[in-house]
N, C-alpha and C positions, 0 to 999 in steps of 0.2 A: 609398808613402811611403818615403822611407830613413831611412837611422837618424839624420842630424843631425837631422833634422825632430823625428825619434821623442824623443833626446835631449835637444833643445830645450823642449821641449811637459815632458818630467819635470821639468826642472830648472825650468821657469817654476812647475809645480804646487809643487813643494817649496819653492820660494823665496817662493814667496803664504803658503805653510802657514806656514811657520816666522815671515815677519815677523807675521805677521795672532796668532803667540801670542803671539809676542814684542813687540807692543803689548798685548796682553790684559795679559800679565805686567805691563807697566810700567804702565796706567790702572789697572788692576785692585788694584795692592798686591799678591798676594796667594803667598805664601811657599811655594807648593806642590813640594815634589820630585819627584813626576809629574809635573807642566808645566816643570818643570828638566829632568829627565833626557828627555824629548821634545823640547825644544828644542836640545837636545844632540845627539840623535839625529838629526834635521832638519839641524843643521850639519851631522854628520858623515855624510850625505849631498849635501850641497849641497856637500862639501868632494869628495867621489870624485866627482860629476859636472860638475867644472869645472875636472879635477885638475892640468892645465897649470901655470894661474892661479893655482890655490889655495896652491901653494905660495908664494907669495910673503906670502898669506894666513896661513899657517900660519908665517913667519916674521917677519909684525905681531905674531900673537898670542902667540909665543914672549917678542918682544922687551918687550910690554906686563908679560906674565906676572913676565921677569927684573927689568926694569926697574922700572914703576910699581907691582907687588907685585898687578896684578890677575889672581885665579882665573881659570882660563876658564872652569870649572865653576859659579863661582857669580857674582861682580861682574861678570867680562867676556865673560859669557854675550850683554852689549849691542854689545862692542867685534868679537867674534868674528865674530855674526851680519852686522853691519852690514858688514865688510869682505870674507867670504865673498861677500853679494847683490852688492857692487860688480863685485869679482873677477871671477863667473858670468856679470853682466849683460855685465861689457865682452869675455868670450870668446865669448860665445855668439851677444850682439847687433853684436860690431865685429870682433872680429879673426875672426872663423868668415867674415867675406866674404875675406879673404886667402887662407885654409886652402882653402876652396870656389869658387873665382867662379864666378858664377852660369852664365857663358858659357866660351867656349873661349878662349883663351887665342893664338890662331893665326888670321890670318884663311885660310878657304877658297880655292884656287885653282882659278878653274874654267875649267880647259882645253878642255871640249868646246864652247866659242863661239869662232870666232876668224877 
């Protein structure tokens, strides 16, 4: 395996984890600062593993932050998540075929028929 594959495969596991609590949180109700600060956590890996992208990411959630007055910490703990898995899914599942093609790039010349 090499390492985008390797890459891939983390960031898909952390990107399950994090939304899968951060619907618990939202059905759930329930006000816990442990499942805050994990989910936090969980960005702030989803945010180093897609880190290209994520900045773009990291300057939504700046602007929400200034603008509409939402914590990322606490209220925009939904805003933050949600725009990170976007960012992640579109580096990893569309532009990583730019970065990588699958194939060569060149077609082969084969001289030794002629």
């Amino acid at each position: 395996m090499n390492i985008k594959t390797n890459l891939k495969r983390i960031w898909s596991a952390v990107a399950v984890l994090a939304l899968a609590l951060l619907i618990y949180r939202w059905f759930g109700e329930i006000e816990s600062t442990n499942l805050l600060n994990t989910i936090l956590a969980l960005n702030v890996g989803l945010f180093i593993l897609a880190l290209p992208c994520s900045l773009f990411g990291a300057a939504v959630v700046f602007a929400a932050w200034y603008f509409l007055e939402m914590n990322p910490a606490t209220d925009g703990i939904y805003l933050s998540t949600i725009v990170l898995l976007i960012l992640g899914a579109l580096q990893w599942f569309w532009l990583i075929r730019f970065y990588y093609p699958p194939e060569t790039p060149f077609q082969k010349l084969n001289l030794t028929e002629a």
